[in-house]
C-alpha atoms as one frame of an Amber mdcrd trajectory, in Angstrom:
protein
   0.000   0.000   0.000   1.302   3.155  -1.106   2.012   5.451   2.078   2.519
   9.154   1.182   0.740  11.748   2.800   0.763  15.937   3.143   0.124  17.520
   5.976  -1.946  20.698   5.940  -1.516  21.997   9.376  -3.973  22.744  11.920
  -3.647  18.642  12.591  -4.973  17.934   9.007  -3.212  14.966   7.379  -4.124
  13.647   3.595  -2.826   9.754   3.019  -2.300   9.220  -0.854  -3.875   5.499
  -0.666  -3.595   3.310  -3.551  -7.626   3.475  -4.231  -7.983   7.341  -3.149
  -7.364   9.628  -0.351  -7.893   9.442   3.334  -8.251  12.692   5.456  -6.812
  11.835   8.811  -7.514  14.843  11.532  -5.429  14.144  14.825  -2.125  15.662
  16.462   1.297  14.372  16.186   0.571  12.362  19.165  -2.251  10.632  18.425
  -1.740  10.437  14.428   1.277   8.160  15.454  -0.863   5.678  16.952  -2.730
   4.995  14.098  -1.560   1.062  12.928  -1.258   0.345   9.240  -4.515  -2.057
   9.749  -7.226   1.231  10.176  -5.016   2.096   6.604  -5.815  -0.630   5.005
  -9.438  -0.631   5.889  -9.806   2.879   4.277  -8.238   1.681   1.031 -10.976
  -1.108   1.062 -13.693   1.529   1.538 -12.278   3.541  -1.130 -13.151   0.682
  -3.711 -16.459   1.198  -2.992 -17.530   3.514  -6.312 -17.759   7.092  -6.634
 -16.727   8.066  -2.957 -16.260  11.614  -2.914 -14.766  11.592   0.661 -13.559
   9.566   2.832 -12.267  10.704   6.608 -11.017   9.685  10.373 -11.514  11.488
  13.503  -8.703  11.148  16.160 -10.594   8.664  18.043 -10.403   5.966  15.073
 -10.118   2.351  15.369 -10.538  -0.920  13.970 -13.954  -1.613  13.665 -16.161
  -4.391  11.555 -15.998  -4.000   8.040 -14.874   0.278   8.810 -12.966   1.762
  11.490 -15.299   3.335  13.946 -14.630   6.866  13.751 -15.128   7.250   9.886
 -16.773   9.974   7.801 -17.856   8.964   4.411 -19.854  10.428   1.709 -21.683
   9.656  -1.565 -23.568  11.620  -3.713 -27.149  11.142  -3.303 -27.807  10.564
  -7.308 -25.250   7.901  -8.230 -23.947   6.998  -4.732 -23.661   4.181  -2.170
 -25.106   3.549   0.843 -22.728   0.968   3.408 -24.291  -0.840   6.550 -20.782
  -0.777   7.536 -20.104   2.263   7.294 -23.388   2.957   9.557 -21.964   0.456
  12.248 -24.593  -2.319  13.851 -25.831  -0.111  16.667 -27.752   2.025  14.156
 -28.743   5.601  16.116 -26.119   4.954  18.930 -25.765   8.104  20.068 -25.643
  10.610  22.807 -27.947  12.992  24.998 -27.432  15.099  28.184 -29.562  16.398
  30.557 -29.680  19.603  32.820 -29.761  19.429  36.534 -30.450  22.285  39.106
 -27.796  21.140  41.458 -24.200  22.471  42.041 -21.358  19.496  42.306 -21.180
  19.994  46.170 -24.919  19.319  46.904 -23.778  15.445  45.611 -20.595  15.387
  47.816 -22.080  13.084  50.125 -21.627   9.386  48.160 -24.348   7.651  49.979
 -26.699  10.093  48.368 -24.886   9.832  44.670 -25.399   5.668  45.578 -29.364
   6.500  46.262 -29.907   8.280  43.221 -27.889   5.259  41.115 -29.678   2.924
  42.674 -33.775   4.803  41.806 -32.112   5.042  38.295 -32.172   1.133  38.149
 -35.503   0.852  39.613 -36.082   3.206  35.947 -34.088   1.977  33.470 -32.819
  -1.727  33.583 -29.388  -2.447  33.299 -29.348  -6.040  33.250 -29.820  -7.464
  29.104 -33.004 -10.017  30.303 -34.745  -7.316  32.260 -37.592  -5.426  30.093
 -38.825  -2.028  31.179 -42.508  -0.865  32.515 -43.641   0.919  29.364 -45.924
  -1.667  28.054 -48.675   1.024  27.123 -46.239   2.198  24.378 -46.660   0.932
  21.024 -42.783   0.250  19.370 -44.592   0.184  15.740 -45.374   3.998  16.916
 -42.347   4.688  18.094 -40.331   3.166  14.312 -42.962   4.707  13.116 -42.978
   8.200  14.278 -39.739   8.741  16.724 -40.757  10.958  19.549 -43.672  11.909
  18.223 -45.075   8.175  18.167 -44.850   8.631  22.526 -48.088   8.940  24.432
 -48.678  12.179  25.851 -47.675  11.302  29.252 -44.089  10.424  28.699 -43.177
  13.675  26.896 -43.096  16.118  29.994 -42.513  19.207  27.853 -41.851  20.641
  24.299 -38.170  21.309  25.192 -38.084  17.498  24.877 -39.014  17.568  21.579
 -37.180  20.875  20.267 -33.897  20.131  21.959 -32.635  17.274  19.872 -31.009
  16.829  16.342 -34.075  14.994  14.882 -37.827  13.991  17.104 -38.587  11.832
  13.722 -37.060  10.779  10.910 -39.705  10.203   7.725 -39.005   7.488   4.919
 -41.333   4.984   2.984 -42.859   3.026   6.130 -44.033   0.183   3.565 -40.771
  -1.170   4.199 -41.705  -2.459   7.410 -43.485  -4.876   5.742 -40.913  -6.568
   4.978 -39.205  -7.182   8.270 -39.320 -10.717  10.257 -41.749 -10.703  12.908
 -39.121 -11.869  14.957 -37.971  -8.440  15.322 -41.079  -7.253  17.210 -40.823
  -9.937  19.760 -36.799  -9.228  20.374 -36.959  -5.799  20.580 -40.610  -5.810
  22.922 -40.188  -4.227  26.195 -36.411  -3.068  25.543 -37.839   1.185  25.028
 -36.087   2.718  27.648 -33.012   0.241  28.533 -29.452   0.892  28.856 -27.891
  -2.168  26.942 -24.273  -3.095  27.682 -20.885  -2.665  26.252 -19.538   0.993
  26.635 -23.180   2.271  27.397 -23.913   3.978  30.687 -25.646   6.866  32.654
 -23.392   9.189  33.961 -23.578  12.115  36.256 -21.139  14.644  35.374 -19.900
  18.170  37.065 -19.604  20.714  34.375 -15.990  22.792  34.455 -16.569  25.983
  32.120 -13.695  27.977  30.802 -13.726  31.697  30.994 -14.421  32.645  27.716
 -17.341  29.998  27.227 -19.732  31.258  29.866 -21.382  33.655  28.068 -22.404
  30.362  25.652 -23.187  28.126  28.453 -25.365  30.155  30.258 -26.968  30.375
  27.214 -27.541  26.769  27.025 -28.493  26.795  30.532 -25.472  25.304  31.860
 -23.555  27.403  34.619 -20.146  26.039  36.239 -20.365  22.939  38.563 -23.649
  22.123  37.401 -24.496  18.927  37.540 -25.568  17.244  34.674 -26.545  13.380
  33.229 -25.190  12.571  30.276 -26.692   9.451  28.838 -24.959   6.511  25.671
 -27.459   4.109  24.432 -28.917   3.109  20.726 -31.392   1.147  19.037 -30.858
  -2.108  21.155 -32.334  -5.105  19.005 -34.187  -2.890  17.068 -30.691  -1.726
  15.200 -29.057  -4.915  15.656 -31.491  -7.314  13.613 -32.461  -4.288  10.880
 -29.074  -4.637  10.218 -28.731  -8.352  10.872 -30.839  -8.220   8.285 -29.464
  -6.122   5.437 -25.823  -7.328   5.833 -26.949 -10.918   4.805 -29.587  -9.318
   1.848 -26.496  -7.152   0.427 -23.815  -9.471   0.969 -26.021 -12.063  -1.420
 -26.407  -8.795  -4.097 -23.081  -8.202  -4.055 -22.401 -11.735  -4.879 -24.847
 -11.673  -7.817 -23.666  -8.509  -9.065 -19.419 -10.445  -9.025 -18.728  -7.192
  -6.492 -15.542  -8.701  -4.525 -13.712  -6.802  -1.945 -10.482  -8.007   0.325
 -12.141  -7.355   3.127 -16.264  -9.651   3.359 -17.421  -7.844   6.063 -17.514
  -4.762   3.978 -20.647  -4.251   2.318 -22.530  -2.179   0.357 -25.070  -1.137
  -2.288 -26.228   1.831  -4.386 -27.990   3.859  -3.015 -30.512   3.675  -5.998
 -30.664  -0.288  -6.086 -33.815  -2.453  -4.105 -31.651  -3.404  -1.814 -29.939
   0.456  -1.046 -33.446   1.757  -0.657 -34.696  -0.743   1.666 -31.592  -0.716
   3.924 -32.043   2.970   3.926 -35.764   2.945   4.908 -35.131   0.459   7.452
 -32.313   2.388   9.047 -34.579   5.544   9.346 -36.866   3.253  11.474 -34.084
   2.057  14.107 -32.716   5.470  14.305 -36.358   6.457  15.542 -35.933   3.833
  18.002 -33.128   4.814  18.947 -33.656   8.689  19.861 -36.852   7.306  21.472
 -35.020   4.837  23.375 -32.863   7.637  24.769 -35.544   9.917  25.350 -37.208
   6.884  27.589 -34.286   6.573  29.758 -34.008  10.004  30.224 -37.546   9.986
  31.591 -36.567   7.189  33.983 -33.747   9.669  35.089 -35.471  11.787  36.103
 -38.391  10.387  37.969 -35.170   8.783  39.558 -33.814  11.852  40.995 -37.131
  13.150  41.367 -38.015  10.040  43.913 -34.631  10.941  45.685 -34.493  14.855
  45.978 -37.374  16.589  44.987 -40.975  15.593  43.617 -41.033  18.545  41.511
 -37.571  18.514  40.140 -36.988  19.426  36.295 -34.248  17.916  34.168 -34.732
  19.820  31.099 -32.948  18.164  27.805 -30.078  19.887  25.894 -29.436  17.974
  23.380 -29.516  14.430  21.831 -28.051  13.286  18.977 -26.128  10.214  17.220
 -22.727   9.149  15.736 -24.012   5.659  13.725 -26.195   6.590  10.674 -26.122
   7.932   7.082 -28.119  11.104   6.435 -29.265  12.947   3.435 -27.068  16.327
   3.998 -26.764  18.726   1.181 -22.947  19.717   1.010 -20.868  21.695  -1.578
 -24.061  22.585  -4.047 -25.021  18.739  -4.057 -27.809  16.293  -2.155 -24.973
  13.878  -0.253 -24.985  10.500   1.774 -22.847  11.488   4.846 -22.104   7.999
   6.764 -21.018   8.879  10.183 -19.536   4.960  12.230 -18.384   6.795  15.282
 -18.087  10.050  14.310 -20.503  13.073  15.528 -21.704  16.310  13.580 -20.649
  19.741  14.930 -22.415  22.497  13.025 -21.581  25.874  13.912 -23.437  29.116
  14.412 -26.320  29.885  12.191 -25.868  26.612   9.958 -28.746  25.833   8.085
 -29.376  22.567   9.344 -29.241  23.556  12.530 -32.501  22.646  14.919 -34.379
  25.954  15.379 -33.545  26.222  19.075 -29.943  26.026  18.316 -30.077  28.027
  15.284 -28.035  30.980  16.262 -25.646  29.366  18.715 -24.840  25.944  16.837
 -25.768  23.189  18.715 -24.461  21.062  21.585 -21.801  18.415  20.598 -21.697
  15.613  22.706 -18.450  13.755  23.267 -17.954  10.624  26.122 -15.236   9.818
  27.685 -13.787   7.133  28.927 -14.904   5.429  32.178 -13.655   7.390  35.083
 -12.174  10.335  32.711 -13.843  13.953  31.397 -16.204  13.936  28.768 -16.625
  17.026  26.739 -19.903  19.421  24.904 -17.957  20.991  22.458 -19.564  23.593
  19.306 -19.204  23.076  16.112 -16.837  26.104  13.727 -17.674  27.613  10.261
 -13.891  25.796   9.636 -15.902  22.333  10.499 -16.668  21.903   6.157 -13.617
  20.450   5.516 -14.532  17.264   7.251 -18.343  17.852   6.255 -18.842  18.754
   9.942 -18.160  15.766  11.792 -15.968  15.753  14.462 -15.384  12.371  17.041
 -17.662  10.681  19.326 -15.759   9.766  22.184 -12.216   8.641  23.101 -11.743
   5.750  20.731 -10.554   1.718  22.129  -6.931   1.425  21.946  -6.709  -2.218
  23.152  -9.366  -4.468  22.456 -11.841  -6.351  25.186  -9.656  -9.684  25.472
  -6.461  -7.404  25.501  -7.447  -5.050  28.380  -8.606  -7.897  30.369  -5.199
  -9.440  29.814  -3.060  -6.258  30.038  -4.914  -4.312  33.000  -5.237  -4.961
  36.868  -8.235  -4.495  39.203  -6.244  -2.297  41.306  -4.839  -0.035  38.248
  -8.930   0.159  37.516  -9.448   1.288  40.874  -6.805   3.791  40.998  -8.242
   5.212  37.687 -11.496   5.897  39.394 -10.095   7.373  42.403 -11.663   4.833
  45.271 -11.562   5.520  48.420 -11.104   9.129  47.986 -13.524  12.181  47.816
 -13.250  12.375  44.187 -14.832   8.338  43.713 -16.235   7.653  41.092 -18.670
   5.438  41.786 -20.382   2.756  39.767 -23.268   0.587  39.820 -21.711  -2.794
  40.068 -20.463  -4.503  42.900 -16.635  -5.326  41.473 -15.114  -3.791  39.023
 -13.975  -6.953  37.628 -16.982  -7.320  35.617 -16.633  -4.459  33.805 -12.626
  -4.397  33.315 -12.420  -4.038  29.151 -14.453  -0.663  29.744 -11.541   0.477
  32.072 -10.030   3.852  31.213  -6.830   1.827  30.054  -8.813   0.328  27.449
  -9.136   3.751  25.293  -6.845   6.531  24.030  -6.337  10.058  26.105  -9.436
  11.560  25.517  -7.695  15.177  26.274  -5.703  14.280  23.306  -8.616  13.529
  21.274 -10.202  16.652  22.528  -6.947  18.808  21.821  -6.909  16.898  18.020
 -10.223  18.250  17.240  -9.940  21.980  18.382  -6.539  21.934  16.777  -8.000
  21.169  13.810 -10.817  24.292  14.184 -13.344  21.863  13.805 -14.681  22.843
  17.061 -14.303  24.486  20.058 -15.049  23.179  23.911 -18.058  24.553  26.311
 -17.771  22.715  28.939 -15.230  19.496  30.497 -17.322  17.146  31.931 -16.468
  15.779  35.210 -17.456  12.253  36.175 -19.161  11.577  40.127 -21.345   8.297
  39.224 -21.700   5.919  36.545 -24.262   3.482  35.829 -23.571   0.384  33.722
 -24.944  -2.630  31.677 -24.680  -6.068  32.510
């Protein structure tokens, strides 16, 4: 594989690949990380016809089929559309929540413990438990997104205004054509955490100086607690795209389309088989954003149970980093895939949600377990990457590898037990959840500095974890 590449400054790198070109945006620190494998997987996305651009955020690495942390775009009119290049928890994304409190009125860990311990009385954490919401109809919720929940379980418009999409319209014929096995996996999930690097976190918001003017704006003010929520479209996702991985792959093989790597599909976008995937991902990501906005609910009749009957936890923003979207771009009607990667739109960008119109709107960036997550804003500079900045810290050593390579007690140090700064967490060792141990992902500082070096957005607010609650 050919391995030349120019650097443009402002932590912009441009790889000269043997099937195109790969825009890599990191520092010199994290760029030399990258391993010639998340190379190679680029060059095999690059076959796939007519790209017009292909990207990483800082925060890349190996994924199935793509690296997670990949931008790439088609033209809507003769382009492609990639399931893995979506990633197979269609709609994972993020959402974070507004608290009244100040960081010191949840000093007291016995009363951080009581509030984890009402949100699991909400929102199940454990994979065989289903949630209470049986009056909600999931074919209204594919359906419709937010706007498919009863009455009841929306407790205000903010919840609806305050979030990158409420619905997402396409051809609902299409749900014809799914298994009815998918109604009966995916019943009583609405609302549910799911495992893996999912989680509920409360967070203590750190604002710098020149940011509060924004913030407050946002309704966030220094030391503010806030709950900052990772979940997706739970089986939902998972068998939609179950689904259209084995349809494609069989196209493919009809159509004599070969590519090094078989877990790399794809379609155009034009084809049977493009338009149903498509239709069918519109319907998870509804699922998804709904699925958020349920455990967000459970939230906060959780703290509500806890500290105050009364007590508001207005939304500031949700939105996702798996999908493909119809964006228009550069005077043309693109296919932006995002695996991994979140958008960042700055001030007064057209496709901007109305509330967030003048300010650009939240971006919402995890961290790892036990480290600072970030909201960031998009800049106007953001168009070089089609406005898509990273979605978290990004795995540096996979599951089996941390397990193998990291202690219990290096874990504990990492989440400070046994001092006043604990993190705490939901589970009773932290031996069950050791592969989602800080050690297990790259600096996310370094991430953070990668994407502001690159002006493709700036940081609001550093997000301080005090409690975490995980999947089992």
């Amino acid at each position: 594989m050919n391995h030349q590449y120019k650097y443009h400054g402002n932590n912009h790198y441009e790889w000269e690949l043997n099937n195109g070109k790969l825009h890599v945006f990191a520092n010199e620190e994290v760029f030399g990380t990258f391993e010639g494998k998340v190379y190679e997987m680029a060059d095999n996305n690059l076959r796939i016809p007519r790209n017009q651009y292909i990207s990483y955020t800082p925060d890349a690495h190996v994924g199935v089929g793509t690296c997670i942390g990949t931008t790439a775009v088609w033209r809507m009119k003769d382009g492609c559309v990639s399931p893995s290049i979506v990633g197979s928890d269609i709609g994972c994304g993020m959402r974070v929540h507004l608290t009244p409190l100040h960081k010191r009125d949840l000093m007291d860990k016995s009363l951080r413990r009581a509030i984890m311990n009402a949100i699991e009385q909400y929102v199940p954490t454990n994979e065989r438990t289903n949630t209470n919401y049986a009056d909600i109809d999931i074919m209204e919720v594919v359906r419709h997104g937010l706007k498919g929940l009863p009455e009841k379980y929306v407790p205000n418009e903010r919840w609806l205004t305050h979030v990158e999409h409420a619905a997402f319209a396409y051809d609902q014929q299409y749900l014809e054509q799914l298994p009815p096995k998918i109604h009966k996996h995916a019943h009583g999930q609405l609302g549910s955490l799911g495992g893996g690097n999912h989680f509920i976190e409360l967070q203590a918001l750190e604002i710098p100086e020149g940011m509060r003017r924004l913030a407050e704006q946002w309704g966030m003010f220094d030391g503010q607690v806030v709950v900052m929520i990772h979940s997706g479209s739970r089986a939902w996702g998972a068998m939609v795209g179950r689904e259209h991985n084995k349809e494609i792959k069989a196209a493919m093989d009809a159509w004599g389309i070969t590519n090094p790597d078989p877990q790399l599909i794809y379609a155009p976008i034009a084809s049977a088989e493009g338009k149903r995937y498509l239709n069918l991902m519109y319907s998870a990501l509804n699922f998804a954003v709904s699925n958020r906005h349920m455990i967000a609910f459970g939230v906060q009749q959780a703290f509500r149970d806890v500290l105050d009957a009364e007590m508001e936890l207005p939304v500031l923003y949700d939105l996702m980093h798996n999908y493909a979207l119809q964006e228009f771009h550069r005077k043309e009607l693109m296919l932006v895939h995002r695996k991994g990667a979140t958008r960042a739109l700055p001030p007064g960008h057209f496709l901007n949600t109305p509330a967030y119109k003048a300010t650009g709107h939240p971006a919402l960036i995890p961290g790892s377990m036990g480290t600072a997550s970030y909201i960031m804003v998009g800049r106007e500079e953001g168009a070089k990457n089609f406005y898509s900045i990273c979605h978290g810290a990004g795995r540096i050593r996979s599951r089996r590898a941390t397990k193998e390579l990291v202690t219990v007690d290096e874990f504990r140090q990492s989440m400070k037990v046994g001092t006043e700064d604990e993190v705490l967490v939901n589970h009773r060792t932290l031996e069950t959840i050791l592969d989602e141990c800080p050690q297990a992902y790259k600096d996310v500082d370094q991430i953070i500095d990668s994407v502001t070096g690159a002006m493709l957005a700036d940081v609001v607010a550093k997000c301080k974890p005090m409690a975490v609650v995980k999947g089992v």
